[in-house]
N, C-alpha and C positions, 0 to 999 in steps of 0.2 A: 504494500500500500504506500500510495508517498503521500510527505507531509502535508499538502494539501487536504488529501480526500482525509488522511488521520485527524488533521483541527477541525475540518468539516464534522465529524464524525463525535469530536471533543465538544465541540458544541452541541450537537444534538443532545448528546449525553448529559451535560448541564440541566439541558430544559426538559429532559425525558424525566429528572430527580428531581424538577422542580426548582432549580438552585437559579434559573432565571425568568423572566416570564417577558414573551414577545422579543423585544429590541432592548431589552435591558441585561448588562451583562456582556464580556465580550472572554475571547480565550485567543492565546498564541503562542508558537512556538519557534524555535531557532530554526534556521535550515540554511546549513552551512554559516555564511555569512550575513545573510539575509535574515529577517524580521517576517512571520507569517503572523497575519492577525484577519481577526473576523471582520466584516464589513460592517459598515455605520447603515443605522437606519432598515435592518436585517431580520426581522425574526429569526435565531438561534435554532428554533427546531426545524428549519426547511434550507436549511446551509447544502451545499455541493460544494466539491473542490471545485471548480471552476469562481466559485465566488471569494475563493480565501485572496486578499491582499497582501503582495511582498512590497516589502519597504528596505530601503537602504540602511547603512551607519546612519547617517545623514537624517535620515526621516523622508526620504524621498520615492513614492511609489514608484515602483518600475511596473510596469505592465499596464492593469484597468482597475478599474474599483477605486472608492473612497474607504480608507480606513476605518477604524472604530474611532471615536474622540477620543478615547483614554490610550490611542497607543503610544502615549508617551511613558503611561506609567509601565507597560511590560516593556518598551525599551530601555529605561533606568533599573527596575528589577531585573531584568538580566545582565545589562550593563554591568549593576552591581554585585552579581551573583555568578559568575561563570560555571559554576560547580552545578548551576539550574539550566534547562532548557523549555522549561513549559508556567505558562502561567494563567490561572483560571480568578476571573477580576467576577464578583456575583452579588448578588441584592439579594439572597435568599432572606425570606422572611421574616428566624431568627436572629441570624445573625444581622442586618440592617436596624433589627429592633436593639438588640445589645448594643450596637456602633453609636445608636443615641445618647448612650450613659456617659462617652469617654471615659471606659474603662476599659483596664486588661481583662480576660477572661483568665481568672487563677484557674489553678491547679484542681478544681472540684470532681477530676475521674481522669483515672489513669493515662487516657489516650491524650491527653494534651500534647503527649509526651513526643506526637508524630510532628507536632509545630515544630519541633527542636529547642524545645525548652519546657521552663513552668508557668508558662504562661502561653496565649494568645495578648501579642500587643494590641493598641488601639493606636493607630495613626492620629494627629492634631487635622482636625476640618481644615480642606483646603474645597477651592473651586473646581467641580468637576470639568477634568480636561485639560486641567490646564498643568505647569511644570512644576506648581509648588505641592500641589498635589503627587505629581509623578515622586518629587524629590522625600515626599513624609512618606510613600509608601516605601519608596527604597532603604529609608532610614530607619522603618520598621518591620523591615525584613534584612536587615543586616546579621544579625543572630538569629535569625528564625525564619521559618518556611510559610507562615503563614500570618495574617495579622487583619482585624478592621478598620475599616476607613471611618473614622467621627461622621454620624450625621449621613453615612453613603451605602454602606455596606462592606465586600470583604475580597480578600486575593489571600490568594494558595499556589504557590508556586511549587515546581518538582523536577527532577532528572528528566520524567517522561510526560507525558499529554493525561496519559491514566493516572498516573500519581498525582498530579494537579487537582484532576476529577475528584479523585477518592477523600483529597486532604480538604479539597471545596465542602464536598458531605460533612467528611467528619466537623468541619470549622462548627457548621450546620447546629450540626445534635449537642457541640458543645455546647453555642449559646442554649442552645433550647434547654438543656441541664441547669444550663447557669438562670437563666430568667425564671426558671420555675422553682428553683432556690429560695431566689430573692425576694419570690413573692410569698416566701415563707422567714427566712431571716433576711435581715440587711448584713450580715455578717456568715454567710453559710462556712461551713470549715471545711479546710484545704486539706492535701497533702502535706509533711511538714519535710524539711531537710531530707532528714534522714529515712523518710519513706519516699523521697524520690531520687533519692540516691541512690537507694537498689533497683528504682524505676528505670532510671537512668541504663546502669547493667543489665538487666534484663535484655530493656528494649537494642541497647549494642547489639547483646547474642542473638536475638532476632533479627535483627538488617543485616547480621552479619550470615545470617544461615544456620546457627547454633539451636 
């Protein structure tokens, strides 16, 4: 399959799980040198590779199609991530609703642990689209794979197109965990050090194959 018909395919998947709805929401990935992202003004669930968007270093379309507006932020998230190739940017429900708190999503169930860290951050609200926005979501995925946007919703970035997917979900179910926490305490309790510190090894032997 090439990368094309794969982002095609990544986006459908998004909005098959819900994680966008209509034209909201965008996903891309590296190819080669080049920049793949989903079209502006697109329904997600009816993508073809023929409609995916290459873009330069530069920011410069080669070929046809208008970009997504936000491809600034998966060009600075990869930019700043080499060690990533795929990025999944979503409005999913819960998580949109937690991004209104500006807050981290702590440590409340083990699987945070897939963000790369103990935590989901919360990027600072910026202008959708624009580079101050590109620039807080790269700065909150510096340490971590995944993070929300204040006030916007959320991005999940990975090695692959399906890891991206998977880590978009999970962002998902975390908020949902966390919001329904809070509407029980304002202080739910986390993991503490030293139980994510085995978490930590654990999850190593697992990504590692162990």
């Amino acid at each position: 399959m090439s990368m094309r018909a794969a982002l095609a395919e990544a986006a459908r998947e998004v909005a098959r799980r819900g994680l966008v709805t209509g034209t909201a929401g965008n996903v891309s990935a590296r190819d080669g040198g080049l920049l793949l992202v989903t079209p502006t003004g697109r329904d997600l669930a009816t993508l073809a590779a023929e409609d995916i968007v290459a873009l330069d270093a530069a920011g410069c379309v080669l070929g046809h199609g208008r970009p997504t507006s936000e491809w600034r932020l998966h060009q600075a998230v990869l930019a700043a991530r080499p060690d990533l190739a795929a990025v999944a940017h979503t409005h999913s429900p819960a998580a949109t609703a937690a991004s209104a708190l500006r807050r981290n999503i702590p440590a409340v169930h083990y699987t945070v642990i897939a963000a790369g860290g103990g935590d989901i951050p919360c990027a600072p609200y910026a202008t959708p689209g624009s580079e101050a926005l590109a620039a807080a979501a790269a700065g909150a995925l510096a340490s971590r794979d995944a993070c929300l946007l204040a006030h916007h919703g959320a991005v999940a970035a990975a090695a692959t197109l399906a890891g991206a997917v998977s880590l978009a979900q999970m962002v998902e179910e975390l908020a949902g965990m966390w919001l329904r926490l809070l509407a029980v305490t304002p202080a739910p309790p986390v993991l503490d050090a030293a139980e994510f510190a085995g978490l930590e090894a654990a999850w190593a032997a697992y990504r590692g194959g162990g």
